[in-house]
NURO-924007 format. One record per residue (C-alpha): residue in one letter; y, z, x. Coordinates in steps of 0.5 Angstrom, whole numbers, padded with zeros to 4 digits. Layout:
N
  type      Y      Z      X
     a      Y      Z      X
...
***
This chain:
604
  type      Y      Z      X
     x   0111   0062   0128
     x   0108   0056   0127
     x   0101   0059   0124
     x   0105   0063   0119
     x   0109   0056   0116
     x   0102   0053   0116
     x   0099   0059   0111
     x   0106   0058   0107
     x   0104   0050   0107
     x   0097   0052   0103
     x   0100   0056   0098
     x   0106   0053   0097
     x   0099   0047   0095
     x   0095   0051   0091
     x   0101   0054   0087
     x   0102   0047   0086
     x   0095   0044   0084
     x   0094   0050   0080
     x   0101   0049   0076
     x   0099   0041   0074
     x   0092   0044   0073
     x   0096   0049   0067
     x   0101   0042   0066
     x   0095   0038   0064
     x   0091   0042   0060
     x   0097   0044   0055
     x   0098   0036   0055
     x   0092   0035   0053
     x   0093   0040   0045
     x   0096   0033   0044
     x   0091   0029   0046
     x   0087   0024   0040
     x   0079   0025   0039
     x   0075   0021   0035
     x   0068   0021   0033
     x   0064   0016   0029
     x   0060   0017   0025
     x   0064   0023   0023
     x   0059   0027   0021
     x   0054   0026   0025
     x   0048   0022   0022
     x   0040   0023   0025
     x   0036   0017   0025
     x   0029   0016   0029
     x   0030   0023   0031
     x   0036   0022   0034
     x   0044   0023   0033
     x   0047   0017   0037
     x   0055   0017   0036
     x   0061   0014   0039
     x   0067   0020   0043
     x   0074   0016   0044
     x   0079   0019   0047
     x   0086   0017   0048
     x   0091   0022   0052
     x   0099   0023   0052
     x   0103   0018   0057
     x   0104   0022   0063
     x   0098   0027   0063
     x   0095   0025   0068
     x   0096   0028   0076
     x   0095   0025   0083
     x   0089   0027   0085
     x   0087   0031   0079
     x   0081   0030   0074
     x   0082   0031   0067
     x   0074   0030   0063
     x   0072   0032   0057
     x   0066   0036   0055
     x   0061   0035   0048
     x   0057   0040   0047
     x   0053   0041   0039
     x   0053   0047   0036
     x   0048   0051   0031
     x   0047   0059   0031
     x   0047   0061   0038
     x   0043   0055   0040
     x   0048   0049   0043
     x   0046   0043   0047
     x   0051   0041   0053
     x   0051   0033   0052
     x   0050   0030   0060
     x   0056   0025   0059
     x   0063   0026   0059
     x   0069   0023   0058
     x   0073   0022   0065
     x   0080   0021   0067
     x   0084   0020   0073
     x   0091   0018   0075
     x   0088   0013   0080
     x   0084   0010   0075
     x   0091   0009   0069
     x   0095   0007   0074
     x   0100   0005   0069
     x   0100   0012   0065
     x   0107   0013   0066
     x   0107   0007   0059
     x   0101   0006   0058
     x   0097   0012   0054
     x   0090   0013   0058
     x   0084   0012   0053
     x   0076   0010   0054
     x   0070   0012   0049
     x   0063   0013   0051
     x   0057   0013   0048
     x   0053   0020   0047
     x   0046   0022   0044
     x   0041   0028   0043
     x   0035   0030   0041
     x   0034   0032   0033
     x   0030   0038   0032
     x   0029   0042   0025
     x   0035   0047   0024
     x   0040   0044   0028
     x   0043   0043   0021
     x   0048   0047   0019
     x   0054   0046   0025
     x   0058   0042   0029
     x   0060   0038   0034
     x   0065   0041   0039
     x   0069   0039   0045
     x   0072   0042   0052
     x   0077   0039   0056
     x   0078   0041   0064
     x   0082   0039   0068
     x   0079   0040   0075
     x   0081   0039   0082
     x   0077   0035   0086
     x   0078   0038   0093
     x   0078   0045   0092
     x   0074   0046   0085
     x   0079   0050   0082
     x   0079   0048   0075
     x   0082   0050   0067
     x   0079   0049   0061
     x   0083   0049   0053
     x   0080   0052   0047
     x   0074   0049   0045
     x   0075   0045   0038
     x   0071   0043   0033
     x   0072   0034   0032
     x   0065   0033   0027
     x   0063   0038   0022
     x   0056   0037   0022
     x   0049   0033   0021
     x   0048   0029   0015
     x   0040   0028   0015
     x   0039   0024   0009
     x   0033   0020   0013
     x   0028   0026   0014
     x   0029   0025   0006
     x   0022   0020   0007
     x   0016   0022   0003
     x   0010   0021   0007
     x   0005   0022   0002
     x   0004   0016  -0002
     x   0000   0020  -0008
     x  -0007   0016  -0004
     x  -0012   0017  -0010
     x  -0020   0013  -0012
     x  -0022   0008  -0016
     x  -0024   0000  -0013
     x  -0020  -0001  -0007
     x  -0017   0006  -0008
     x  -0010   0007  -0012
     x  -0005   0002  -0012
     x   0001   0005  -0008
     x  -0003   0010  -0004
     x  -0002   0009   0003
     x  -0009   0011   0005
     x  -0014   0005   0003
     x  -0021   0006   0000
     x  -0027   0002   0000
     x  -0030  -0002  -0006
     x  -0036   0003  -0008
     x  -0038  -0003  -0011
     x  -0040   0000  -0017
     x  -0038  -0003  -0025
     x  -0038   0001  -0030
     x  -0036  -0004  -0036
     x  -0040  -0007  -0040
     x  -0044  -0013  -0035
     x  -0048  -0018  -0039
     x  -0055  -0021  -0035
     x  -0056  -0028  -0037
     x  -0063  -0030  -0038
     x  -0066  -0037  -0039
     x  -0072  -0041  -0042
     x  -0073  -0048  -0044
     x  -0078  -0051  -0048
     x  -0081  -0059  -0048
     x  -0082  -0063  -0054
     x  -0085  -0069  -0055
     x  -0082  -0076  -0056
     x  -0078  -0077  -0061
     x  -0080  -0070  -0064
     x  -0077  -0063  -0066
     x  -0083  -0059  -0067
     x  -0085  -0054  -0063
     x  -0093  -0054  -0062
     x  -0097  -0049  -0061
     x  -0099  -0051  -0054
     x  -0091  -0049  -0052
     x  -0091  -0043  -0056
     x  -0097  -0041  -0052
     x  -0094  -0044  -0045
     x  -0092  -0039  -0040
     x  -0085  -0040  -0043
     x  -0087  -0037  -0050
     x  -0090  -0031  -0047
     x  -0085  -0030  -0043
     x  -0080  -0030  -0049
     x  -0084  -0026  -0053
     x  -0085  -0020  -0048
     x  -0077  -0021  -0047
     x  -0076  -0021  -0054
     x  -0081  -0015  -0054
     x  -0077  -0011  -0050
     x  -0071  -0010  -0055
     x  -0066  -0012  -0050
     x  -0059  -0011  -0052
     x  -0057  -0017  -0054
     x  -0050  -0020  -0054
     x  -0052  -0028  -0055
     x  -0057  -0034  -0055
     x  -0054  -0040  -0054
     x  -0059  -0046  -0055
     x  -0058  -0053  -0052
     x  -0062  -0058  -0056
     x  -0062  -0065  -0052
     x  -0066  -0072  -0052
     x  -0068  -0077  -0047
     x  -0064  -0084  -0046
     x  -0069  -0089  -0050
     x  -0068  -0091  -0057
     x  -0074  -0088  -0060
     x  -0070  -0081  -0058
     x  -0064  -0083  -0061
     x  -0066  -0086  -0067
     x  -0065  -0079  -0071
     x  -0058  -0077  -0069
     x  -0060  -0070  -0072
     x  -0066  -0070  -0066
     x  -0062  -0065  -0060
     x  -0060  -0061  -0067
     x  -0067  -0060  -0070
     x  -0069  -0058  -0063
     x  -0064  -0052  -0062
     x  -0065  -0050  -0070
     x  -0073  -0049  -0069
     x  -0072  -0045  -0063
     x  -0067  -0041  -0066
     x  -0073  -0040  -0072
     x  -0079  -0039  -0067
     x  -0073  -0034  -0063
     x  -0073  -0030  -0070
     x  -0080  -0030  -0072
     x  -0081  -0026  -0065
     x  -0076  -0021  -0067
     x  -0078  -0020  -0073
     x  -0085  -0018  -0070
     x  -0082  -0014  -0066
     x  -0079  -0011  -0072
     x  -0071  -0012  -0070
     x  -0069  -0009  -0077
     x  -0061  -0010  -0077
     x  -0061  -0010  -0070
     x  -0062  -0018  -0070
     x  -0056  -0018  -0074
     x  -0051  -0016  -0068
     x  -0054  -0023  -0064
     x  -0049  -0028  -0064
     x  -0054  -0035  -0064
     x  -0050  -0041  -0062
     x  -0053  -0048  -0063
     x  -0051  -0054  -0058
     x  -0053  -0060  -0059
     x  -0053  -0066  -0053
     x  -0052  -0073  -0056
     x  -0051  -0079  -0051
     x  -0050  -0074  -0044
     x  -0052  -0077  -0039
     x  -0051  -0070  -0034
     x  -0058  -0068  -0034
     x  -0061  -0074  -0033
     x  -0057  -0075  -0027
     x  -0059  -0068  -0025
     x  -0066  -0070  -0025
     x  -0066  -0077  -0022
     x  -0062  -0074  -0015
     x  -0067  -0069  -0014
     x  -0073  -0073  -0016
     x  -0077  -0076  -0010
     x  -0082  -0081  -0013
     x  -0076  -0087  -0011
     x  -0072  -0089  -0006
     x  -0065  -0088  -0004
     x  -0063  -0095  -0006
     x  -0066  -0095  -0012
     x  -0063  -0089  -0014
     x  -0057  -0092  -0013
     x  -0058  -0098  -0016
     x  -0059  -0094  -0023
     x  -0053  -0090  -0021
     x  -0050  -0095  -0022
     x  -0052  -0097  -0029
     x  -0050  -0090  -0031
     x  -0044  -0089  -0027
     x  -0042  -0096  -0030
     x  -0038  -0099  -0035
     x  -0041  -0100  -0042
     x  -0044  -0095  -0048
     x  -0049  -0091  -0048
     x  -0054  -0096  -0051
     x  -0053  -0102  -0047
     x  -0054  -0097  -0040
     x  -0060  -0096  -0043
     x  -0063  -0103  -0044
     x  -0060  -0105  -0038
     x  -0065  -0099  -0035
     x  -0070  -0103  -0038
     x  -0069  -0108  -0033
     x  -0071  -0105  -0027
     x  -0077  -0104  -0023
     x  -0077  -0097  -0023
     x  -0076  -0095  -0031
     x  -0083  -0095  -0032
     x  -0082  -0090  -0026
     x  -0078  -0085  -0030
     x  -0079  -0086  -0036
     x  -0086  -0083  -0035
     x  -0083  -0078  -0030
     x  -0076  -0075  -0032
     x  -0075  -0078  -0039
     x  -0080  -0073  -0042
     x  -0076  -0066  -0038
     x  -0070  -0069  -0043
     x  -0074  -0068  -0049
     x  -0072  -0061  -0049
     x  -0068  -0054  -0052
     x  -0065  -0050  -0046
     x  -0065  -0042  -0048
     x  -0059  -0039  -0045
     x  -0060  -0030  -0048
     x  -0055  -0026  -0046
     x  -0056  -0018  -0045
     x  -0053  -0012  -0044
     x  -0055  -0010  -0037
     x  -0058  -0002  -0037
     x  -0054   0004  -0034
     x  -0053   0011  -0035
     x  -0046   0014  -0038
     x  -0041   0016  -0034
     x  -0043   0024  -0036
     x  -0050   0021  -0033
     x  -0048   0019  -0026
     x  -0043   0025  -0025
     x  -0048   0031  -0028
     x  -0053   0027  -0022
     x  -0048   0026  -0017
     x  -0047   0035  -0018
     x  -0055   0036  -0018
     x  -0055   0032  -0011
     x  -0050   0036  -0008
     x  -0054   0043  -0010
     x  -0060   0040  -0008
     x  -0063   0041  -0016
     x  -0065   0033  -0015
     x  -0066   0027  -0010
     x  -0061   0023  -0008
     x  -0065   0017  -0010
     x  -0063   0020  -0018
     x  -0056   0015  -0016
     x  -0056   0008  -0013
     x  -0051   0009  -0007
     x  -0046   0005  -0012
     x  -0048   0010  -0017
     x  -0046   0016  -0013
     x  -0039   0013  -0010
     x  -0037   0011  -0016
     x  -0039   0018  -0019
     x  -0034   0021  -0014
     x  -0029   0018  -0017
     x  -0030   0021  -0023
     x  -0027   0028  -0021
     x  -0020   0030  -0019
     x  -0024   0036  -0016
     x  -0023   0034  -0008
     x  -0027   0039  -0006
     x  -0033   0036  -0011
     x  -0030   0029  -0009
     x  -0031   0031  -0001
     x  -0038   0034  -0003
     x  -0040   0028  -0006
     x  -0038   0022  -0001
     x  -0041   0028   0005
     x  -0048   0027   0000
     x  -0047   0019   0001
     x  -0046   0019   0008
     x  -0053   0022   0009
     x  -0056   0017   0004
     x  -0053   0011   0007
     x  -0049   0013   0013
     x  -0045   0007   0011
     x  -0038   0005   0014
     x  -0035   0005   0008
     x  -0038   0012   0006
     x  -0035   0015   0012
     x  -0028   0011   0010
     x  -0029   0015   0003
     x  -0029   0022   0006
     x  -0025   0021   0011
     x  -0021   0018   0005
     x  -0021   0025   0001
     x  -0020   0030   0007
     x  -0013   0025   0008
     x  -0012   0026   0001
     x  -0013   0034   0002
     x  -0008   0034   0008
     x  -0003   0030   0003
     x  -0004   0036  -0002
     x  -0002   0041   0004
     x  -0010   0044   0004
     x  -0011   0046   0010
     x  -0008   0040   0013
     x  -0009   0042   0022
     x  -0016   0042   0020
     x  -0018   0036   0014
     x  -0014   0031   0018
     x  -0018   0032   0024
     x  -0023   0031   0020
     x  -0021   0025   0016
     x  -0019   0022   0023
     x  -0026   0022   0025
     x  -0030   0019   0019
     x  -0025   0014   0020
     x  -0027   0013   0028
     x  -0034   0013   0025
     x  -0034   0008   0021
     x  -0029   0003   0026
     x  -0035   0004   0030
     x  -0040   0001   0024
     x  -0036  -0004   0023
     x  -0028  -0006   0025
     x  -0025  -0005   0018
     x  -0018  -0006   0016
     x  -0019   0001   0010
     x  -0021   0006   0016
     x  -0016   0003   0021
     x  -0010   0003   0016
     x  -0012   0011   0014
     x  -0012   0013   0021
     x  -0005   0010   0021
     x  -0003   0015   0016
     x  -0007   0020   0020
     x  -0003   0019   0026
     x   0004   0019   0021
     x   0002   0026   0018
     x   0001   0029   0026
     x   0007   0026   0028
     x   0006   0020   0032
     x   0011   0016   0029
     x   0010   0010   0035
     x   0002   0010   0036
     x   0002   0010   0027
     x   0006   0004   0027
     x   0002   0000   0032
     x  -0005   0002   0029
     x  -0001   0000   0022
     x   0000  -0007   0025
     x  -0007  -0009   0027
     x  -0008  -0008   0020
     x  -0006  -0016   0018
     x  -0011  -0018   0023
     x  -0017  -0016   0020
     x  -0018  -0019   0014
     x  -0016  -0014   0009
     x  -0016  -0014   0001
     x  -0009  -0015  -0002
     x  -0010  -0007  -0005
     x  -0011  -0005   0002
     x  -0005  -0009   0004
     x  -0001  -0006  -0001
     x  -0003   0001   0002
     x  -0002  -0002   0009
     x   0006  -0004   0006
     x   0007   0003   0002
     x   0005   0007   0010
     x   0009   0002   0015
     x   0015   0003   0011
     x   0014   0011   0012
     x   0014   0009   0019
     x   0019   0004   0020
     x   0024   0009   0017
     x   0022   0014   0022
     x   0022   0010   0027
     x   0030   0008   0025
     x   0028   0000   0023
     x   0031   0001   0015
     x   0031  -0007   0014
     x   0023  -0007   0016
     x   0023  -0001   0013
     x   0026  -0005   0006
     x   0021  -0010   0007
     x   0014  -0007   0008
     x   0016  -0002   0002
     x   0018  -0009  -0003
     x   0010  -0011  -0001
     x   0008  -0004  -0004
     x   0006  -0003  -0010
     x   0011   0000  -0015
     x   0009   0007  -0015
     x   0015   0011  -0016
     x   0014   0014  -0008
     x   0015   0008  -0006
     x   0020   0007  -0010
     x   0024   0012  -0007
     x   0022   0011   0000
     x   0025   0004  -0001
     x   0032   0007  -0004
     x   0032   0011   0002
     x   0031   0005   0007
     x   0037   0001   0003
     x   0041   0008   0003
     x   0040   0008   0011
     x   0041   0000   0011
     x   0049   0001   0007
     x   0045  -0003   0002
     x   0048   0003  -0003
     x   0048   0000  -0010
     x   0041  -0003  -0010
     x   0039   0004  -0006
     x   0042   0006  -0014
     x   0038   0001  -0018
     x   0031   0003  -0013
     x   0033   0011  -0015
     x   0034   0010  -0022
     x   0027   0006  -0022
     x   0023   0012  -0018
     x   0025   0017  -0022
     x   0025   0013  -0030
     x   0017   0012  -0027
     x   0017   0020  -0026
     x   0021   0024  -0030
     x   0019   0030  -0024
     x   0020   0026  -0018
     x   0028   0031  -0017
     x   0028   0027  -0010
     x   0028   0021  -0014
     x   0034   0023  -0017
     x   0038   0027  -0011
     x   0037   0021  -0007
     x   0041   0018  -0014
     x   0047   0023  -0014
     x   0047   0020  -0005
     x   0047   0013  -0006
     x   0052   0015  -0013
     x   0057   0020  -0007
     x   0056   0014  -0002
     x   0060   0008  -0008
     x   0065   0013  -0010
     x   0062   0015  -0017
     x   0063   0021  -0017
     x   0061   0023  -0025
     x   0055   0020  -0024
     x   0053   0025  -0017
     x   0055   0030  -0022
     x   0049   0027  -0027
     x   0045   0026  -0022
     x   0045   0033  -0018
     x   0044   0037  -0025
     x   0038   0032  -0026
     x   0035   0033  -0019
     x   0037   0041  -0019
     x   0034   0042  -0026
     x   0027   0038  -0023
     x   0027   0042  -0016
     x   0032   0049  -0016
     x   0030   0048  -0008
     x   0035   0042  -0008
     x   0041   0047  -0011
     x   0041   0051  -0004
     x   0040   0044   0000
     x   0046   0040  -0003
     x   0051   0045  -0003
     x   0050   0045   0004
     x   0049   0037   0004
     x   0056   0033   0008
     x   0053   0028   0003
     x   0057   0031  -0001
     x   0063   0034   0002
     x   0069   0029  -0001
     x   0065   0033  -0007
     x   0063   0040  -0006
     x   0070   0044  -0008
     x   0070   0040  -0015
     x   0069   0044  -0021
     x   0064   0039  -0023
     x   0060   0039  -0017
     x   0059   0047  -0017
     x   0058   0046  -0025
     x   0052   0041  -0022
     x   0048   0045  -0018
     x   0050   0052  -0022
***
């Protein structure tokens, strides 16, 4: 009798738990489930959010657990979140009163197509003792995933020329070559008698004249000649104010003569002859004394302070008279102030630009030796192509002629710039990784650290991308290479989640209308929603075919509640990229808009 009244006692048990169980999950149809952000957001390849919960008075049962379960679902694929909310009567004590609440803070991994779906809840009540459980209807409590952070562009358009191309994320070394015009400066000085301006026979056939006829000879292209007539201190020198002037005219008559010898014809009319006459200077005189040994130190100084001193030209010189060493200098430096200081400027020889590709081409072919180009002239010879595949040969050519850090930068540079382009990108990036390792190994540059930064981006490695990118400003770089260095740290920092760095690095990088871009979407991300606008508008002003740009417009627009402007903004980004239609009808972005007349008008 006794074991037939303890059997109806466990039943009587389980009918009871099994009853508050179904009490507690037809309860919970009332409880209040928040999700914020709603919808869910993705930054750094996380969706963080905030699940809260408050029950019903009451709904709780003694030795009863109520939890609730956060699943995200896409298609058939579903994540199961590992923390749930839990809640138990023993822990609200004052239910009866009191609606039980709490929050718990939940994440998961992003992966590319979780997008669309929706988050989605289960709650269970469950008894702890004897494992029997119920569970409610699965509800949807955020409708999906707002991935506006992967809009990043991770090609900042790297292209060549001296430092490489202002906003390109990769960095090119200088090739040291310049193709404008450079002028060479070639001087000749002739010495005249005391008091004199004639040039004598003796200094026409001095080493000075005959290399200034054999110059002449040589019809340079010359731009000017500029002559400097001067005199030596003493009266004698002096009394002829118009001595200096004489001087620099005769050697202008003897230059023209020498032309004319050599026929110049018109070509002497296109030199541009300037005549400078030095009248009361003490400056070459002082050039001479300091490097003249012929007296001592103090005795220099003694006559530096004459100079250097207070009173005009004339009484300087008598008081030079005075001293002990004039006789000195008066033989010694005097007679090299009597002088007309020849300065020609002429152009300095080089091949056209035509001329330096059509060799760099026949170097790469084999028709001609590499020694047809300088390795300036074939560096800069292939930033005259927009043919990468050419570029590559060229810089391939360079490195075997040199095998240069700054050659291995270059190819690595143009291999980057490939994979940029979607060129067999796997294979051109590993090959622009080790061009760049080869030339850290010649010499620890800030181009080639910077480009493998971006080689690490491009493959996915936003951590170890960032600290090669950071030891960049440590290296000495050149303000081009910073700004390519700027332009990719903002990439990353906006992979990476960290949006007010992000902001900053971008604000250091040229004004390209990617960064621009990359720089709206980092203030997008920051809630710095209208200057995100004003950035948008600017990428896309800078390049009309930039759709992204205005898309990224029609967002900051949507995010301040302009809804004309979304309009204006999508018709614009989906006439430039009709990929972008399917993507903003899909977009939560614009859910507060998506069933107007004028949204579907947008994107039709």
């Amino acid at each position: 009798m006794k074991k037939t009244l303890f059997l109806l006692a466990i039943g009587g048990t389980v009918a009871f738990s099994g009853c508050s169980l179904k009490q507690m999950v037809k309860m919970a149809k009332d409880q209040d489930l928040a999700v914020n952000p709603s919808p869910l957001e993705v930054h750094a390849d996380t969706v963080k959010f905030e699940m809260s919960a408050v029950l019903p008075t009451n709904m709780l049962k003694k030795g009863k657990v109520y939890s609730i379960n956060t699943f995200y679902t896409s298609g058939a694929d579903e994540v199961a979140l590992p923390t749930a909310l839990s809640f138990s009567r023993e822990t609200y004590p004052n239910q009866s009163t009191e609606a039980p609440s709490t929050s718990v803070q939940q994440a998961f991994l992003y992966k590319e197509g979780m997008n669309p779906g929706e988050l989605q809840v289960q709650g269970v009540a469950s008894n702890p003792k004897n494992g029997k459980e119920r569970k409610t209807d699965r509800m949807t409590v955020a409708p999906g995933l707002i991935t506006t952070s992967k809009l990043v562009i991770a090609d900042g358009g790297a292209a060549y020329g001296v430092g490489g191309e202002g906003g390109s994320m990769a960095a090119i070394a200088d090739h040291g070559y310049n193709n404008q015009e450079e002028l060479i400066p070639t001087n000749v000085e002739f010495f005249f008698e005391q008091g004199r301006s004639t040039l004598r026979n003796s200094e026409k056939s001095s080493e000075r004249g005959k290399f200034l006829s054999a110059f002449v000879a040589e019809k340079n292209v010359t731009r000017s000649v500029t002559i400097t007539g001067t005199h030596s201190p003493e009266g004698s020198e002096r009394i002829n104010s118009k001595l200096s002037e004489d001087r620099a005219a005769v050697i202008e008559k003897f230059y023209r003569e020498q032309m004319a010898k050599y026929d110049y014809k018109g070509e002497a009319d296109g030199i541009n002859f300037i005549l400078k006459p030095v009248v009361d200077d003490w400056t070459d005189f002082k050039n001479e004394l300091a490097s003249y040994d012929g007296i001592s130190a103090s005795e220099k100084s003694e006559i530096l302070n004459i100079v250097n001193g207070a009173g005009s030209f004339d009484e300087k010189e008598k008081n030079l008279k005075k001293l002990s060493t004039y006789k000195t200098i008066f033989r010694d430096i005097y007679p090299k102030l009597r002088t007309a200081k020849t300065d020609i400027l002429t152009v300095k020889e080089k091949k056209t630009d035509a001329e330096i590709s059509a060799l760099a081409k026949q170097i790469v072919s084999g028709q001609t030796n590499a020694d047809a180009l300088s390795a300036e002239e074939m560096a800069y010879a292939a930033t005259l192509t927009p043919d990468l595949k050419e570029k590559a040969d060229i810089y391939a050519a360079l490195v075997k002629k040199t095998d240069s850090w700054v050659a291995h930068n270059n190819l690595g540079a143009t291999h980057l710039e490939m994979a940029l382009r979607g060129m067999d990108a796997t294979a051109n990036l590993s090959k622009a990784a080790t061009h760049f390792e080869t030339a850290n190994r010649k010499k620890a540059n800030a181009e080639s650290t910077n480009n493998l930064g971006v080689v690490y981006l491009l493959q996915g490695n936003a951590t170890k991308a960032y600290a090669t990118l950071n030891s960049v400003a440590s290296m000495n770089p050149s303000a081009s290479t910073m700004r390519s260095n700027a332009a990719a740290k903002g990439v990353v920092e906006i992979m990476l989640g960290k949006y007010d760095a992000a902001v900053a690095s971008l604000s250091k990088a040229d004004e390209t209308s990617v960064n621009l871009f990359n720089k709206g979407l980092a203030q997008l991300l920051k809630k710095d929603f209208q200057n995100a606008s004003t950035s948008f508008n600017e990428a896309a002003s800078k390049n009309s075919k930039l759709a992204i740009a205005h898309y990224g417009a029609a967002i900051a627009s949507a995010r301040l509640n302009q809804e004309s402007k979304v309009y204006e903004h999508l018709t614009k980004a989906v006439a430039g990229d009709a990929k972008l239609k399917d993507k903003a009808a899909t977009d939560l972005e614009f859910r507060n808009y998506a069933s107007t007349d004028g949204f579907k008008a947008a994107i039709r």
